[in-house]
N, C-alpha and C positions, 0 to 999 in steps of 0.2 A: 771443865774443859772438855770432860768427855761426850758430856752431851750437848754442848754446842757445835762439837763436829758430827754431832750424830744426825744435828736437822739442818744444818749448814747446805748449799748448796753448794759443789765442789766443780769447777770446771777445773776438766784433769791435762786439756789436751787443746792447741790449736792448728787443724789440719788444714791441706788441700784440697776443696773440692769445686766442683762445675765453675768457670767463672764467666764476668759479662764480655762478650766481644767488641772491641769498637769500644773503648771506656773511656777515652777521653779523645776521640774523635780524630787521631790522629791520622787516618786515612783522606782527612780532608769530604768525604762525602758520609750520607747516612744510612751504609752498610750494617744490617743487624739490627738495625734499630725499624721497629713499625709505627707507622701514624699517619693516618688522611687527613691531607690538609684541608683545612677548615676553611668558610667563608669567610672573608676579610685577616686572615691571619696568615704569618709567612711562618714557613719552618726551615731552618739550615744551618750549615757549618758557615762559622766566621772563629779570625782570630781571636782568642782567649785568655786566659790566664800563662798558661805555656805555649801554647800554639793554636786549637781550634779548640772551640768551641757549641755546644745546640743551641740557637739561639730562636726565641718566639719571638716572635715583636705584632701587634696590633691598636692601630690609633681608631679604630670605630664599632668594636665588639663588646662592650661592656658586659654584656650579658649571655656572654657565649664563654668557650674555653675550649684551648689545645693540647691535646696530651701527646706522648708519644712511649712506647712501651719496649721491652725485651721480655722475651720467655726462657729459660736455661733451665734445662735438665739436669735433675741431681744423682750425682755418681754414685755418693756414698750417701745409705741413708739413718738414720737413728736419731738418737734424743741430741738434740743441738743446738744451737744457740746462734743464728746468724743473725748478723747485722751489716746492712746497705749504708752508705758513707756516700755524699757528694759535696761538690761546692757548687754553690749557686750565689746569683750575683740577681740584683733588679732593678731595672732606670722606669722611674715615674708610672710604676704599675697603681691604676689604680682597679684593684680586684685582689687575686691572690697568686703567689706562684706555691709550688708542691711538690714534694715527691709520693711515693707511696710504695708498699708493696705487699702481692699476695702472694701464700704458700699455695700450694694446692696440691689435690691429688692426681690418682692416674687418669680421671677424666677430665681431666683440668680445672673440677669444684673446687672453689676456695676453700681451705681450712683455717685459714685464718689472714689475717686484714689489719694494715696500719699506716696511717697517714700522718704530716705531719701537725694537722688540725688537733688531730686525736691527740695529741699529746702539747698540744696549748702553745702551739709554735707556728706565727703567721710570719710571713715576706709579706711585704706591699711596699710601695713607694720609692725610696732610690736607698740600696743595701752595697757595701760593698763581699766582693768572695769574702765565703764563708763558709766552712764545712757543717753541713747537716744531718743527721744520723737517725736509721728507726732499728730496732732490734724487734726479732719475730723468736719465739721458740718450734722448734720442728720436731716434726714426730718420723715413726716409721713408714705414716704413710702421704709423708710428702715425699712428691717427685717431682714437680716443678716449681720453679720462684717465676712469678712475673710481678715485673717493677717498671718504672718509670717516672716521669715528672711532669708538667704541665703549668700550661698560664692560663688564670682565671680574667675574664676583664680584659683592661687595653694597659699598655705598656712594653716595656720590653724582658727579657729571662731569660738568664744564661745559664747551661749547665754543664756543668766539668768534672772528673774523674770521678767517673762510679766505680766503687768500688765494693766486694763481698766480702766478710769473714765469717769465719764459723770457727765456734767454737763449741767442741764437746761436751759434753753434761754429766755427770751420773744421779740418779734418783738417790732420796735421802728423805726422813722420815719429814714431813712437815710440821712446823708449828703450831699450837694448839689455836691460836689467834686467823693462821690460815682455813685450819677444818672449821672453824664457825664460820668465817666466812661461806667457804663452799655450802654451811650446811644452810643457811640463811637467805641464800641466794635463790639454790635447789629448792627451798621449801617455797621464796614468793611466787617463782617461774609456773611449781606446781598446782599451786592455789590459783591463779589467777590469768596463764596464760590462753587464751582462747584454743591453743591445739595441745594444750594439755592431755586430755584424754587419747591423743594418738600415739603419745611417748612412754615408752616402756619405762619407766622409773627405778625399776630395780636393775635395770645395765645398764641406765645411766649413773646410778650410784656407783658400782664397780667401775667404770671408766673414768669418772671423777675421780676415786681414789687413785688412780694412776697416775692421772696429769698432776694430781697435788704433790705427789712425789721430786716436784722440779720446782717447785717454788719456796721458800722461806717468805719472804718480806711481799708486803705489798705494794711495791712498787713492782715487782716482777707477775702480777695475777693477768697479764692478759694468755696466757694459755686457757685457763678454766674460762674465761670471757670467754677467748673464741671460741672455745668449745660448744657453749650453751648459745650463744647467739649460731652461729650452724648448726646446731642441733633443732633451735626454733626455723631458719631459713632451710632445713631439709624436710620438717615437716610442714610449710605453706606460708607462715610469716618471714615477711622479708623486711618486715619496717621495725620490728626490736631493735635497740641498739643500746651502747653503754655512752653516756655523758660526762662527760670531767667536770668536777666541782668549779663554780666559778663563784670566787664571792664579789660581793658587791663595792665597790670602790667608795670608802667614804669621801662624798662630797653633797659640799650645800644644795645642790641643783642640779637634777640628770641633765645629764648633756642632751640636748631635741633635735640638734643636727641629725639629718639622715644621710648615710653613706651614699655616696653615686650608684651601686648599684640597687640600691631598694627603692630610689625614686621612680613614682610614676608619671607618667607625658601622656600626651594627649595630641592629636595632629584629626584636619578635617581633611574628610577624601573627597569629598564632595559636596553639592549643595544640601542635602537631605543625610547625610553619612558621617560619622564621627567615629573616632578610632581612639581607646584608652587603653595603654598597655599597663599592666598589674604583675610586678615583680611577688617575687615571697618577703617574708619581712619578719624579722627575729633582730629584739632591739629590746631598749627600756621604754618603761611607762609615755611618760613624754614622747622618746621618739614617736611612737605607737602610734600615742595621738595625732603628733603632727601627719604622720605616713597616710592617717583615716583622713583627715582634713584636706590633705592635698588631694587623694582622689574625689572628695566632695564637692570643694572649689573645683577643679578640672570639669568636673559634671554641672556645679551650678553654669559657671561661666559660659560653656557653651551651648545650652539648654538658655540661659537667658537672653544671647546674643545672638545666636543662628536658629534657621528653623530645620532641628534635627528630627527626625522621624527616625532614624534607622541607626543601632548601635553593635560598635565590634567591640569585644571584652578581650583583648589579649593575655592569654594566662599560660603560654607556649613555655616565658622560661619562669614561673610561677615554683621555686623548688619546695615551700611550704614556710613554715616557720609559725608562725600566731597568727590562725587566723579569723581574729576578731577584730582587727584595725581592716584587715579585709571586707570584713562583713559589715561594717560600721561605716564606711568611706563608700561602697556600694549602694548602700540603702536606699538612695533615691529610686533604683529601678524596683526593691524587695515594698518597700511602703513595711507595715505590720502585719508579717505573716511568720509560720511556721516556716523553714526551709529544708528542715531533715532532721535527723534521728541519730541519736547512740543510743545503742543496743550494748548493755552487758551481758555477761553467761549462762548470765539467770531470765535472758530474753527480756528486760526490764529496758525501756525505753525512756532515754531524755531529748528532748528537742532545745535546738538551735534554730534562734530566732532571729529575726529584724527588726526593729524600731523604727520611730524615724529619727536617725541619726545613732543610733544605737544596734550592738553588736549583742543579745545575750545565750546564755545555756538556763536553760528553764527560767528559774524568773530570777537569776541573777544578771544582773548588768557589766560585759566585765570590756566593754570598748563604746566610748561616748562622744559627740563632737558636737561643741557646742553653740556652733552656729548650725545645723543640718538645712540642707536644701531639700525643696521636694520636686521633680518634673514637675515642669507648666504644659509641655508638649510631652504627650505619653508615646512610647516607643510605639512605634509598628510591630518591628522586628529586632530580636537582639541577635547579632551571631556571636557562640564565646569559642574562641582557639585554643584546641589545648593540642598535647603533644606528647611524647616520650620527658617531657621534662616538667611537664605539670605532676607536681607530687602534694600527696601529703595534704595541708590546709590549702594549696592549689587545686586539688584537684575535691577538698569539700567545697570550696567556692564554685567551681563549676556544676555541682550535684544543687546547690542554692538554686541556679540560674534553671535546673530543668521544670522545677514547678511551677518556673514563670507560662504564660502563654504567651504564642508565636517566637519560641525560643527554641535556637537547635545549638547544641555542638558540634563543631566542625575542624576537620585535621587530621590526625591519627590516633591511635590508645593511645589512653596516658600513663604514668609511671606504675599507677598498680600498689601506689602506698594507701589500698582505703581502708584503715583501720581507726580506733580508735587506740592512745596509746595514753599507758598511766605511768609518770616518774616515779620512780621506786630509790627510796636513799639508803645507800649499799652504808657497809660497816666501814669500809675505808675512807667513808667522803663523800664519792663519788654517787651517779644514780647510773637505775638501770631501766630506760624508756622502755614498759613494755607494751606490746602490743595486746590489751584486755577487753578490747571492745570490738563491732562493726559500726558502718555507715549504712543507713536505710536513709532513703528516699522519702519525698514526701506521701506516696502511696505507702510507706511502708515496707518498701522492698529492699531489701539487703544485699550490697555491692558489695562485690568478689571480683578481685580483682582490677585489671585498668578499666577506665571508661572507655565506650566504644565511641567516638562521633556519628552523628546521623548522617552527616554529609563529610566523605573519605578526602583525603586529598592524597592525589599517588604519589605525588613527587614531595617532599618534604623540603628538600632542600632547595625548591624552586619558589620563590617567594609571587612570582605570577601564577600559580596554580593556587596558590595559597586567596590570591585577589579573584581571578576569576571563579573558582567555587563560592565563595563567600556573596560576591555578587548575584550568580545563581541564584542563592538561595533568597537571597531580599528581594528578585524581581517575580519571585514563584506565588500564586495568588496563594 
């Protein structure tokens, strides 16, 4: 008994401190709370559960989303234990609804980050009220919580009384089960993460032994996570991340249906002009395939029916996911070439290739379609779109597209995820996406950072700025 309470984690105490203004909206307007309303999206108070309610509602944004936030100062600071509480409600969403919240410090850096994705919990489609809950652990040197909620997609999302608690902590010896973890973790980050060499290793060992002071059980380790993931986004990576185990659902037949929002379209702007929009795509095998096949078809079809010379890549809300049903459904423009580079730490280079009809990494095949089209009419001109929202395997398909000839990007930077990133399976189940690699170019050049477009567009949120540069540029000899 004695030494069970000796690694126990003991909350001794549940106090008052900073709380959210305006929590269930009862002032009837959206005082305290911040958020630009978005294109196509409405945001505001309507009757709710007890009286008013935040409500989102959008019928033509699949592919966009509305947040809206509070920031609250914390009074009292020390080792604690908060947890944010709402009810939420969802008519015919099809996307996602969310809450979320950050800790942060005095310059309002995140210290730590929780959503309710992260912990294997989606709304979509028609929900009735229901209370929702994330829990954060706080240190001394948080001073802010900023939280809030949001609609991914179209539909509608109701949210009602946010609520804060905190509860008090005291440190206590950790579990022997916990220090291997910490120690197992600390050692792959070391080995293998790309800004490894920037991090002091022996204080971050003594500051791990501190955080582990609050945890017992593994269900409780996102302290030491956040830790190590802002410890990696202080030093220059910002695409590490930790992954929840997800096993695989026994059935006969993956399911190949693709979600409304991974589907890609196709629309003609003109007589010489085609226009293909290229979502991100994270799904099973099958799905995969179908996601490659339909941007194949979308390209046979209008390359065999119209006379297109000139093509738009849309990869604006591109947020990443696998992308080899990308590079496999594209290939009519790649034909068999090289497209780009992983670089490991050891400078060691693998290419990412094309087929026709095929997606691979050096000379394995890992995205196939088995009907592949090839252009009859060879493009003039490609313009590809990207954006603050082109991430990740969006934003390698776009690095594809530069060693084509008469091919520009065009828009704003994009997200800034160019890494190469390795799954790592943690001791509890779970993985930890590191980021262990870069992206070179087909000359060989190693991208840092977001992509820049050749051709800027000022206004982002003007979708005629968006049309008249892009035209520019295909009328430019």
């Amino acid at each position: 008994m004695k030494l069970v309470l000796l690694i126990a984690l003991s909350i001794i105490s549940i106090f008052s401190n900073a709380q959210i203004l305006n929590p269930g909206f009862e002032t009837g307007d959206t005082s305290h709370w911040s958020f630009t309303p978005r294109p196509n999206y409405t945001i505001e108070i309507k009757g709710g559960q007890n009286a008013n309610a935040m409500v989102i509602h959008s019928d033509i944004s699949i592919n966009e989303f509305q947040p809206f936030s509070q920031c609250i100062p914390i009074k009292k600071r020390g080792l604690y234990k908060v947890t944010l509480s709402v009810r939420i409600k969802s008519k015919k969403v099809i996307g996602n609804v969310g809450i979320w919240m950050h800790l942060q410090d005095s310059s309002h850096a995140s210290t730590s980050f929780k959503n309710l994705k992260m912990i294997g919990t989606e709304i979509t489609g028609d929900t009735e009220w229901k209370t929702y809950s994330l829990s954060l652990r706080s240190t001394n040197e948080t001073q802010y919580i900023l939280l809030g909620g949001h609609l991914g997609g179209v539909g509608t999302a109701y949210f009602d009384d946010f609520k804060l608690k905190y509860e008090e902590i005291t440190p206590a010896n950790p579990p022997l089960k916990i220090r291997r973890y910490e120690t197992h973790l600390r050692r792959k980050i070391k080995r293998l993460s790309i800004v490894s060499n920037n991090i002091d290793w022996k204080q971050v060992k003594s500051e791990s032994k501190e955080i582990l002071q609050t945890i017992s059980n593994y269900d409780e380790l996102d302290p030491i996570n956040d830790y190590y993931i802002n410890l990696l986004r202080k030093k220059g990576d910002n695409h590490s991340r930790f992954s929840l185990s997800m096993k695989p659902t026994k059935t006969k037949k993956q399911n190949s249906s693709l979600p409304e929002n991974y589907a890609p379209s196709a629309d003609i702007i003109n007589d010489s002009t085609a226009y293909l929009y290229i979502p991100g795509f994270s799904g099973t095998q099958a799905q995969a395939t179908k996601y490659a096949t339909q941007i194949n078809d979308l390209i046979a079809y209008i390359d065999t029916t119209l006379s297109i010379s000139y093509w738009v890549i849309d990869l604006r809300h591109n947020h990443g996911g696998n992308m080899y049903p990308m590079i496999a459904g594209l290939s009519p423009f790649f034909g068999k070439r090289t497209l780009g580079y992983f670089m490991n730490r050891k400078r060691k280079n693998t290419p990412w290739k094309s087929g026709i009809g095929k997606a691979k990494l050096g000379r394995l095949t890992l995205s196939k379609i088995l009907a592949p089209h090839q252009l009859k009419i060879d493009a003039k001109k490609i313009a590809v779109l990207i954006g603050e929202e082109t991430q990740s395997s969006g934003e390698i398909t776009a690095i594809s597209f530069t060693g084509l000839p008469n091919t520009a990007l065009i828009g704003t930077k994009s997200g800034g995820y160019t890494t190469s990133n390795k799954p790592l399976k943690l001791k509890d189940g779970n993985r930890l996406v590191l980021a262990s690699g870069y992206l070179c170019d087909i000359n060989h050049t190693i991208i840092q950072g977001p992509l820049i477009p050749t051709y800027h567009v000022m206004d982002s949120l003007n979708e005629i700025d968006w049309v008249e540069t892009t035209m520019h540029y295909f009328k430019q000899d």
